[in-house]
LOKOL-143226 format. One record per residue: residue number from 1; residue in one letter; x, y, z of N, C-alpha, C in turn. Coordinates in nm, 3 decimals, decimal comma. Layout:
r torkol NUM	pator A	npx X	npy Y	npz Z	capx X	capy Y	capz Z	cpx X	cpy Y	cpz Z
...
! end
This chain:
r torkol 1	pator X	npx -0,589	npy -0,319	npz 0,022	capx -0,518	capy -0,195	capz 0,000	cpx -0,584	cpy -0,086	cpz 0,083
r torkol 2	pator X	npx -0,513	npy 0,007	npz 0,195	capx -0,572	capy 0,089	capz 0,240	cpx -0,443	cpy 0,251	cpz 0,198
r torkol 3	pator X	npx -0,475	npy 0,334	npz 0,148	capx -0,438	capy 0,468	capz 0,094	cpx -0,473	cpy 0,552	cpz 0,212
r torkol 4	pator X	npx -0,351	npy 0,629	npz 0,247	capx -0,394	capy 0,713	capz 0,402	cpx -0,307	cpy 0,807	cpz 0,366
r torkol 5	pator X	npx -0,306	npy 0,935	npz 0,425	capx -0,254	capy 1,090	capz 0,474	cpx -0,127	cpy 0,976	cpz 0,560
r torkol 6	pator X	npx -0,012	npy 1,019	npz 0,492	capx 0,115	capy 0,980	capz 0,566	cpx 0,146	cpy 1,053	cpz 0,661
r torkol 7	pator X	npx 0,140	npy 1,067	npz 0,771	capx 0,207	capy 1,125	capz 0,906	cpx 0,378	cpy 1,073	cpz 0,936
r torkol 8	pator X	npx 0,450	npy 1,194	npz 0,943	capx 0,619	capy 1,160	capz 0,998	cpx 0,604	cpy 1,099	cpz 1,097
r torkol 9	pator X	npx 0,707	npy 0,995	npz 1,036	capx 0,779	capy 0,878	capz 1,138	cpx 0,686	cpy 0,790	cpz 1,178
r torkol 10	pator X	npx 0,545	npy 0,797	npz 1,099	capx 0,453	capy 0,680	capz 1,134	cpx 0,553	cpy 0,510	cpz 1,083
r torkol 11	pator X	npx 0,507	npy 0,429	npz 1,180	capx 0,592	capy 0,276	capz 1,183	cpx 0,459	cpy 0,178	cpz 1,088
r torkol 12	pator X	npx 0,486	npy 0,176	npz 0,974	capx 0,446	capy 0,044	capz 0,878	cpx 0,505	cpy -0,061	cpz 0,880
r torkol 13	pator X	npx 0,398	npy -0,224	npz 0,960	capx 0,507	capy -0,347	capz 0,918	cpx 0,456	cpy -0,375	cpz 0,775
r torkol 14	pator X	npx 0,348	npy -0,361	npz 0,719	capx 0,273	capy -0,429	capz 0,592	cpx 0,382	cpy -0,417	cpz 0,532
r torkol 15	pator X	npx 0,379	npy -0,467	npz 0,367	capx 0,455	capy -0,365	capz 0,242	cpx 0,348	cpy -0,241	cpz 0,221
r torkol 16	pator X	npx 0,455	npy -0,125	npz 0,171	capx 0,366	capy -0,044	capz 0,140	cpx 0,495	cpy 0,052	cpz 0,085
r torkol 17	pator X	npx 0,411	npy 0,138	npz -0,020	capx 0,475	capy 0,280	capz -0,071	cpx 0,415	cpy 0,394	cpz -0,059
r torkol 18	pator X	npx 0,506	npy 0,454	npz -0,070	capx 0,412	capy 0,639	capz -0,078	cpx 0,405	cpy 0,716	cpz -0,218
r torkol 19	pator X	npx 0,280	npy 0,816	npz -0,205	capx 0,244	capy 0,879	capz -0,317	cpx 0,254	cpy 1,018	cpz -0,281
r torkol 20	pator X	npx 0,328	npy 1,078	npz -0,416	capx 0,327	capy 1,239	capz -0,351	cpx 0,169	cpy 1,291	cpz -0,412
r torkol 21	pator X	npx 0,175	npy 1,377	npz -0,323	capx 0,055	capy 1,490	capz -0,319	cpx 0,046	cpy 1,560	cpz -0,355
r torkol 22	pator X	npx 0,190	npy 1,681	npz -0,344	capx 0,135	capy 1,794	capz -0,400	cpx 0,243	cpy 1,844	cpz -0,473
r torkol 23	pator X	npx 0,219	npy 1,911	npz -0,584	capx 0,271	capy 1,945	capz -0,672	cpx 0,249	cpy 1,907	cpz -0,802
r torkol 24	pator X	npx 0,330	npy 1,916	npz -0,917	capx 0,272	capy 1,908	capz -1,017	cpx 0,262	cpy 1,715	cpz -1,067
r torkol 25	pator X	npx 0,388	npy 1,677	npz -1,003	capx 0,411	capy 1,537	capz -0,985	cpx 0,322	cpy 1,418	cpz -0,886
r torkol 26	pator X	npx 0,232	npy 1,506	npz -0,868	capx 0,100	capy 1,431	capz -0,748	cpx 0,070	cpy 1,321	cpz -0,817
r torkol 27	pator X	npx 0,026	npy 1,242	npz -0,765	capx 0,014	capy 1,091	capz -0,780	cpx 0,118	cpy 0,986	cpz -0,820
r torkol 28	pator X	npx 0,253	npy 1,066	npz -0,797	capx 0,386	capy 0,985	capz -0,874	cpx 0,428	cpy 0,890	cpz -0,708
r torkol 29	pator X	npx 0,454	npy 0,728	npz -0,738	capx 0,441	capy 0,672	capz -0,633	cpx 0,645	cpy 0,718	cpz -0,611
r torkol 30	pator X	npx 0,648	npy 0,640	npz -0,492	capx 0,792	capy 0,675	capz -0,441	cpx 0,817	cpy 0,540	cpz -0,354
r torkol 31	pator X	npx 0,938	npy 0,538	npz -0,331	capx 1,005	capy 0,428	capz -0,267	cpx 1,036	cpy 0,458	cpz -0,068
r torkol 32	pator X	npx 1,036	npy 0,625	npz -0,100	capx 1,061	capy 0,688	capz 0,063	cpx 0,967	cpy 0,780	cpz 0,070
r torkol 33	pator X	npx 0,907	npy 0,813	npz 0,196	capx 0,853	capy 0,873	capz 0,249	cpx 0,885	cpy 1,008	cpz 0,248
r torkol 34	pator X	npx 0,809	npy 1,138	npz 0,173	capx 0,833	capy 1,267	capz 0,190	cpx 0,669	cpy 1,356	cpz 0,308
r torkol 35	pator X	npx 0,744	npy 1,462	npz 0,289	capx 0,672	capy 1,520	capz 0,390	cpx 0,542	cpy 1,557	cpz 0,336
r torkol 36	pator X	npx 0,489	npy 1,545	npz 0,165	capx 0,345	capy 1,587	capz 0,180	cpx 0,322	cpy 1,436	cpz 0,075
r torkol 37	pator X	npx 0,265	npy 1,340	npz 0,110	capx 0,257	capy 1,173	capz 0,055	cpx 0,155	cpy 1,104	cpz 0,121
r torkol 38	pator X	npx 0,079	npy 1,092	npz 0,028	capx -0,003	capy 0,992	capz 0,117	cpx 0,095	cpy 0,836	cpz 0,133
r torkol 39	pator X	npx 0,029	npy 0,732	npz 0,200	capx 0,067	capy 0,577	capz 0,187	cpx -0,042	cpy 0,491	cpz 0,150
r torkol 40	pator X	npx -0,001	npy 0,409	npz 0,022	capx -0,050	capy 0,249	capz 0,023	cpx 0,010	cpy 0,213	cpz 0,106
r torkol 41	pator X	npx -0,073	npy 0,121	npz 0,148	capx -0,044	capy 0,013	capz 0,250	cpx -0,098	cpy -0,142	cpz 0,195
r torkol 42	pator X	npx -0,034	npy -0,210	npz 0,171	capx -0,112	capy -0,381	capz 0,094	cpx -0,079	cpy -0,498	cpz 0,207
r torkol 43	pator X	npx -0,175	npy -0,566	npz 0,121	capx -0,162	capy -0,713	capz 0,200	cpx -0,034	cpy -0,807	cpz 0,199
r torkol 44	pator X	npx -0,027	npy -0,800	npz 0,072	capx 0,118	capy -0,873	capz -0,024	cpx 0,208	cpy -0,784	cpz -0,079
r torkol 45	pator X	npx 0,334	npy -0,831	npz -0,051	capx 0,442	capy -0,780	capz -0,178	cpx 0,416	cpy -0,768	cpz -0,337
r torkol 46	pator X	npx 0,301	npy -0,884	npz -0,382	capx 0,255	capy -0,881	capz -0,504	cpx 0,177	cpy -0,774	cpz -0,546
r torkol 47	pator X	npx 0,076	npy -0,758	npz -0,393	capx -0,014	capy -0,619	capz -0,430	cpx 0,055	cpy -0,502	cpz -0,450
r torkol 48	pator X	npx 0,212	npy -0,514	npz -0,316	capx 0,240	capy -0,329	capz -0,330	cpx 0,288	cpy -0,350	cpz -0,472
r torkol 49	pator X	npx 0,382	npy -0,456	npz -0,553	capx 0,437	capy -0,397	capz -0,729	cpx 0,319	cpy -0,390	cpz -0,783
r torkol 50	pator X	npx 0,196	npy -0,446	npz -0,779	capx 0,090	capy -0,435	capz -0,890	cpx 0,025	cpy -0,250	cpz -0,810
r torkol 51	pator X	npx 0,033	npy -0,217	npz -0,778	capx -0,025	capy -0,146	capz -0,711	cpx 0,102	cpy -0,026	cpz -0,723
r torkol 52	pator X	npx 0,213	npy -0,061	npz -0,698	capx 0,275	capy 0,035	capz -0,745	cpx 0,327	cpy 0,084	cpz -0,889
r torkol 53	pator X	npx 0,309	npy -0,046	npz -0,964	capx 0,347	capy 0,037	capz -1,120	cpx 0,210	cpy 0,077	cpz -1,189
r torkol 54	pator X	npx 0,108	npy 0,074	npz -1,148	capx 0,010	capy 0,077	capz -1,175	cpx -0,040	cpy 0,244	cpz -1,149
r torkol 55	pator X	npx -0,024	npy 0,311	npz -1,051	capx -0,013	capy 0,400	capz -1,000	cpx 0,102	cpy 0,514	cpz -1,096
r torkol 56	pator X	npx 0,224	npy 0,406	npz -1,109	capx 0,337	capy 0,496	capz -1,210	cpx 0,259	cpy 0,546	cpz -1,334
r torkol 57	pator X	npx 0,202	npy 0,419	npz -1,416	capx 0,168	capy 0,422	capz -1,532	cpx 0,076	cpy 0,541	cpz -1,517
r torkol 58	pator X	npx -0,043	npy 0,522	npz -1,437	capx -0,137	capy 0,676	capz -1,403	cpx -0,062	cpy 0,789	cpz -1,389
r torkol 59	pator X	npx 0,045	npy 0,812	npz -1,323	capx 0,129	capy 0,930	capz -1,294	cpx 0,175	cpy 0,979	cpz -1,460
r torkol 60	pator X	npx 0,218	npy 0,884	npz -1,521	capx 0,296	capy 0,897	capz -1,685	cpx 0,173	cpy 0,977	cpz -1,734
r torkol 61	pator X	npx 0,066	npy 0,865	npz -1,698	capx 0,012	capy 0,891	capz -1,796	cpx -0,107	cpy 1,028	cpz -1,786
r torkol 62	pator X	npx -0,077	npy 1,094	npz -1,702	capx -0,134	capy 1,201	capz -1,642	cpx -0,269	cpy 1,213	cpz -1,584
r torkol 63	pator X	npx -0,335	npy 1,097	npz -1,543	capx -0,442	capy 1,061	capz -1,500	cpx -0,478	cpy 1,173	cpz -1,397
r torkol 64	pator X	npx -0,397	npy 1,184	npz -1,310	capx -0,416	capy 1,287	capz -1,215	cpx -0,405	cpy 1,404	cpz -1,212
r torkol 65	pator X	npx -0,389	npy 1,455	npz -1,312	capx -0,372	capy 1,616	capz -1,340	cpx -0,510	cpy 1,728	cpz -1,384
r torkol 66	pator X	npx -0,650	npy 1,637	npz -1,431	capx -0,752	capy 1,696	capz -1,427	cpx -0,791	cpy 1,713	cpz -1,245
r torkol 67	pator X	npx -0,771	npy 1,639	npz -1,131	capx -0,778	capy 1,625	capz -1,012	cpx -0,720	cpy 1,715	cpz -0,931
r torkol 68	pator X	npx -0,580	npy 1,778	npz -1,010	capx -0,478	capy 1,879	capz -0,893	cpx -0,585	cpy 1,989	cpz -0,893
r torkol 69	pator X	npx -0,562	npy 2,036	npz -0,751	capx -0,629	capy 2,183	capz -0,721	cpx -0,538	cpy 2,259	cpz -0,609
r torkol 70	pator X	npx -0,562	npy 2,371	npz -0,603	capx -0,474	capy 2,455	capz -0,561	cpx -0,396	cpy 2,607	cpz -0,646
r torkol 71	pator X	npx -0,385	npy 2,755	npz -0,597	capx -0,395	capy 2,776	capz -0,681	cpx -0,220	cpy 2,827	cpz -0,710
r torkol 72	pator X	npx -0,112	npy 2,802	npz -0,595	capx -0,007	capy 2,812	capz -0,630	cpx 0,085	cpy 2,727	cpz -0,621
r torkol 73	pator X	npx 0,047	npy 2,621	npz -0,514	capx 0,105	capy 2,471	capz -0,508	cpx -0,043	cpy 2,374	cpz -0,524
r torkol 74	pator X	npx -0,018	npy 2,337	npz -0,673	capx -0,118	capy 2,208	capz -0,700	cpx -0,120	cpy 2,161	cpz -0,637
r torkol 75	pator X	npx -0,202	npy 2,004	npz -0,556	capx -0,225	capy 1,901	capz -0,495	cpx -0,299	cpy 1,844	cpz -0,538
r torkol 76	pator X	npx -0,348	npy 1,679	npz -0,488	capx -0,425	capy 1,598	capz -0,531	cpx -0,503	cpy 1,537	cpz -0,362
r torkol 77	pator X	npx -0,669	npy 1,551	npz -0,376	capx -0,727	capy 1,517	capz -0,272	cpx -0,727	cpy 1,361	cpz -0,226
r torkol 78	pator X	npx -0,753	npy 1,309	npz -0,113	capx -0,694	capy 1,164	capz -0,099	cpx -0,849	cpy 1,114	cpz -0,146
r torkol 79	pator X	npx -0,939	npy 1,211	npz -0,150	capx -1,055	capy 1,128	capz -0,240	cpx -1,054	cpy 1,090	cpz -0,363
r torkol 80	pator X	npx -1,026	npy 1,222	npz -0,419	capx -1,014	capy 1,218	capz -0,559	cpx -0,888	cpy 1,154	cpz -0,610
r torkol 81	pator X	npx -0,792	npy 1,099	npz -0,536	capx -0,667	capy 0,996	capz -0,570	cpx -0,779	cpy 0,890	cpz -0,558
r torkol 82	pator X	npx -0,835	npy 0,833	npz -0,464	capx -0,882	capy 0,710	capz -0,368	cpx -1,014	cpy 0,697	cpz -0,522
r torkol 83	pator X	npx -1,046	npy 0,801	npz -0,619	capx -1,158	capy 0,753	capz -0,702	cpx -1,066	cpy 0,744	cpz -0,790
r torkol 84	pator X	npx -0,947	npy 0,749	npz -0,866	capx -0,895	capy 0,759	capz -0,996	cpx -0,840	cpy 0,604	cpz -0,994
r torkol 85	pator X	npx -0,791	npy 0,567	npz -0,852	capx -0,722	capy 0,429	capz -0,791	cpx -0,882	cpy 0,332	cpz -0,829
r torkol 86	pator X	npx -0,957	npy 0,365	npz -0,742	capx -1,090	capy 0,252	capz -0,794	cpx -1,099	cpy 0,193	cpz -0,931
r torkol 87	pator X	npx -1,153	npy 0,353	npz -1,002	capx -1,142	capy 0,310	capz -1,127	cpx -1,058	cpy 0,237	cpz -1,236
r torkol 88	pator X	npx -0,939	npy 0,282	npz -1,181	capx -0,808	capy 0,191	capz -1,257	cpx -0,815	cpy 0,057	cpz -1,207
r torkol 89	pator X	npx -0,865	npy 0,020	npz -1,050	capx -0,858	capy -0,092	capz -1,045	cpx -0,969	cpy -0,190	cpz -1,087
r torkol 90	pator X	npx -1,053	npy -0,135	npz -1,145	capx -1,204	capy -0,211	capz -1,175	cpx -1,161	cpy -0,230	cpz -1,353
r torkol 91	pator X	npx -1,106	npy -0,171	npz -1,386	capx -1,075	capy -0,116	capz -1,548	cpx -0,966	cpy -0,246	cpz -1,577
r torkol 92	pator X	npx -0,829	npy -0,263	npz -1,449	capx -0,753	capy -0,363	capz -1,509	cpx -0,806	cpy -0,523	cpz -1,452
r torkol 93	pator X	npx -0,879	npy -0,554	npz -1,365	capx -0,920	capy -0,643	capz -1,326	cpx -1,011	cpy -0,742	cpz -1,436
r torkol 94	pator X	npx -1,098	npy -0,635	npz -1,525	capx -1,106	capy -0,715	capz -1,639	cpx -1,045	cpy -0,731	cpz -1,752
r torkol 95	pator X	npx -0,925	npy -0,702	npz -1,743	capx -0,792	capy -0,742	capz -1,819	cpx -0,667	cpy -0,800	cpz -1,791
r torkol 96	pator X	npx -0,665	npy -0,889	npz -1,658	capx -0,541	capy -0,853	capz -1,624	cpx -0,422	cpy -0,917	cpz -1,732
r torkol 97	pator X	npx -0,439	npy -1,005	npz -1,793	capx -0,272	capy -1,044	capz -1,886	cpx -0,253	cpy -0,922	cpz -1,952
r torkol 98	pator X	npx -0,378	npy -0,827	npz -2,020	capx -0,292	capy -0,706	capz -2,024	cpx -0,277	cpy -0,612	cpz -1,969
r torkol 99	pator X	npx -0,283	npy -0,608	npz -1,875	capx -0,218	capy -0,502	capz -1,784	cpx -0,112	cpy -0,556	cpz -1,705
r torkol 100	pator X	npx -0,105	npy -0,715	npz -1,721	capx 0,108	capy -0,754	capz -1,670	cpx 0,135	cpy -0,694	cpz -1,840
r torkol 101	pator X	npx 0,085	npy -0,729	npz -1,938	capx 0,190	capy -0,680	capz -2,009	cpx 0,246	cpy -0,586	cpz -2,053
r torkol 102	pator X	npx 0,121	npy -0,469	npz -2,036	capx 0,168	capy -0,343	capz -2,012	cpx 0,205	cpy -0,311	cpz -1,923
r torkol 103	pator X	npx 0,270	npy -0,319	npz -1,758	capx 0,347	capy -0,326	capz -1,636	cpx 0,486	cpy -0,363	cpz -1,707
r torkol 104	pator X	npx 0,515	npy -0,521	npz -1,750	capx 0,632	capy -0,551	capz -1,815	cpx 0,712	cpy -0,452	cpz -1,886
r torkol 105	pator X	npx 0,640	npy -0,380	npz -2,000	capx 0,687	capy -0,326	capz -2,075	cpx 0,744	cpy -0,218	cpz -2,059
r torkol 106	pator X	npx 0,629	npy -0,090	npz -1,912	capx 0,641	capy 0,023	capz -1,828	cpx 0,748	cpy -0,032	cpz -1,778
r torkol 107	pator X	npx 0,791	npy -0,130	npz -1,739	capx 0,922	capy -0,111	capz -1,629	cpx 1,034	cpy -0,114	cpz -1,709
r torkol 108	pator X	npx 1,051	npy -0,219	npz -1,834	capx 1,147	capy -0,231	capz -1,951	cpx 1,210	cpy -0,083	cpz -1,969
r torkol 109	pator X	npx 1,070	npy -0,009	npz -1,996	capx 1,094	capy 0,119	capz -2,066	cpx 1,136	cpy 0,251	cpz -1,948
r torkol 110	pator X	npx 1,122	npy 0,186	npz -1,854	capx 1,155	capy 0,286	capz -1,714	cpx 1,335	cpy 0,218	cpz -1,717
r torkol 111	pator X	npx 1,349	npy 0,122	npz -1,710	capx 1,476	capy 0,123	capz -1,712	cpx 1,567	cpy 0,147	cpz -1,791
r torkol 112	pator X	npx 1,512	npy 0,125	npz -1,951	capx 1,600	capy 0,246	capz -2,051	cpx 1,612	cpy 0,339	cpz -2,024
r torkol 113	pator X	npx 1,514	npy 0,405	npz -1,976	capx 1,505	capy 0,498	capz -1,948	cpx 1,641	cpy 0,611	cpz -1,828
r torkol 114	pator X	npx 1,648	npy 0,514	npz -1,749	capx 1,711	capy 0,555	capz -1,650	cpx 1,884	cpy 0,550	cpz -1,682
r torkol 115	pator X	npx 1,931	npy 0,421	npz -1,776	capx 1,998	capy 0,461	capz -1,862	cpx 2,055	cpy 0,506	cpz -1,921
r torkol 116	pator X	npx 1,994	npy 0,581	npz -2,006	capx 1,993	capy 0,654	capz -2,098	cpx 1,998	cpy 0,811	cpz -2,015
r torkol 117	pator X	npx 1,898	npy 0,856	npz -1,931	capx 1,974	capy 0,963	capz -1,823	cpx 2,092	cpy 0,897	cpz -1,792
r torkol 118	pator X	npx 2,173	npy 0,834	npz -1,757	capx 2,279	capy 0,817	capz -1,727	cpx 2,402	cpy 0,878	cpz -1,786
r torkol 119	pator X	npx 2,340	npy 0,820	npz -1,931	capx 2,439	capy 0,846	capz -2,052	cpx 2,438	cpy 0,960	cpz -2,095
r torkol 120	pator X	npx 2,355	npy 1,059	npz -2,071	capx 2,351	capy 1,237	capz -2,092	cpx 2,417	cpy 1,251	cpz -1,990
r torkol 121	pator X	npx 2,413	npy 1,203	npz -1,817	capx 2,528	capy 1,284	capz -1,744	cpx 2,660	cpy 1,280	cpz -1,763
r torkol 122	pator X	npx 2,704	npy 1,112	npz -1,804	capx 2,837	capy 1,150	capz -1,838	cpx 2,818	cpy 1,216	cpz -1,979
r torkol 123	pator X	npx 2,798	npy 1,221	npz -2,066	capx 2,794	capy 1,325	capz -2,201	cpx 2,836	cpy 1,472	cpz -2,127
r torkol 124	pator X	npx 2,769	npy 1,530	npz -2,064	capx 2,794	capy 1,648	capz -1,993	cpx 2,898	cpy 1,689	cpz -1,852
r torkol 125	pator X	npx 2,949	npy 1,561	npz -1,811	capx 3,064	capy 1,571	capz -1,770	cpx 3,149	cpy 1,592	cpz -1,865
r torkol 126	pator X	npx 3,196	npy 1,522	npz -1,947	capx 3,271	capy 1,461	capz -2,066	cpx 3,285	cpy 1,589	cpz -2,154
r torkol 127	pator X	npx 3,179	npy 1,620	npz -2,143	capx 3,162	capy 1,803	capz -2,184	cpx 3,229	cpy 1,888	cpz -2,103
r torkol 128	pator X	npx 3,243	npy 1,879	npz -2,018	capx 3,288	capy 1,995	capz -1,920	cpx 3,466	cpy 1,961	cpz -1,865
r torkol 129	pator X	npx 3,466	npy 1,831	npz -1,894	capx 3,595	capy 1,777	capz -1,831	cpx 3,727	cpy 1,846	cpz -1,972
r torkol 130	pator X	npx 3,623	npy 1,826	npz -2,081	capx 3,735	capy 1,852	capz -2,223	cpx 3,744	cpy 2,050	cpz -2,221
r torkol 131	pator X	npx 3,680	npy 2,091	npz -2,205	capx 3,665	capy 2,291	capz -2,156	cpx 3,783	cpy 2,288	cpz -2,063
r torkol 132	pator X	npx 3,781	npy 2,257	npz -1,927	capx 3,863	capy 2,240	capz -1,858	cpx 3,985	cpy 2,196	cpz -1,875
r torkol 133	pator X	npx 3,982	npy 2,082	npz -1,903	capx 4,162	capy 2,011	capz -2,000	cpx 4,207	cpy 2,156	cpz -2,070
r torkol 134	pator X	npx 4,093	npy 2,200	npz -2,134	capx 4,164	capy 2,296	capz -2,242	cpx 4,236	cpy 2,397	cpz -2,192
r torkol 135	pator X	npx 4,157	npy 2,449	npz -2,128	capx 4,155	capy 2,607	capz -2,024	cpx 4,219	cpy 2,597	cpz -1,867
r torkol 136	pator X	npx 4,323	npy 2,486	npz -1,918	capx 4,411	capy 2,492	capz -1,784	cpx 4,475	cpy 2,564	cpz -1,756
! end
């Protein structure tokens, strides 16, 4: 696993994802490349999902928010990401069946999740479509 300062339009063949930086959402991994993100970069496809929900779960779980500095746009330093990443990875290595099973469960619950936002947008269409019918 190598974690780097993402530069635009840099060309990755590895697998790899990006992590945002700055803001209040710093350390939340991503699927595309934005303009302030660092990159994992892995060996395996196995490493970037272990490596990427692993990273989510830290983001949830606010691991990185004693780390943001800055005093009107938070950020997170690629050191102080690069020590919170160590530690998580030394922490699940002597656990790993549970930490697939807590991964399993994070993604279960990420996809209710997503869901379930679903089902509030149409709620609020559905809301707005019946106002309208009315007030034709």
């Amino acid at each position: 696993m190598l974690i780097k300062c993402y530069k635009l339009n840099q060309q990755i063949s590895k697998p790899h994802f990006f992590i945002l930086s700055k803001g209040n959402n710093s350390g939340k991994p991503l699927d595309a490349a934005c303009p302030n993100c660092f990159v994992c970069i892995c060996k395996t496809e196995e490493e970037k999902q272990q490596l990427y929900w692993l990273f989510y779960g830290l983001w949830q779980g606010s691991f990185f928010h004693p780390f943001l500095t800055g005093s009107v746009i938070s950020f997170i330093r690629l050191d102080d990401f690069k020590k919170v990443a160590a530690l998580a990875l030394e922490k699940i290595t002597m656990q790993p069946e549970q930490f697939n099973k807590n991964i399993s469960v994070l993604q279960l619950l990420e996809e209710k999740n997503k869901v379930i936002m679903e089902q509030v947008k149409l709620i609020k269409q559905a809301k707005k479509a019946l106002m309208y019918q009315l007030l034709k």
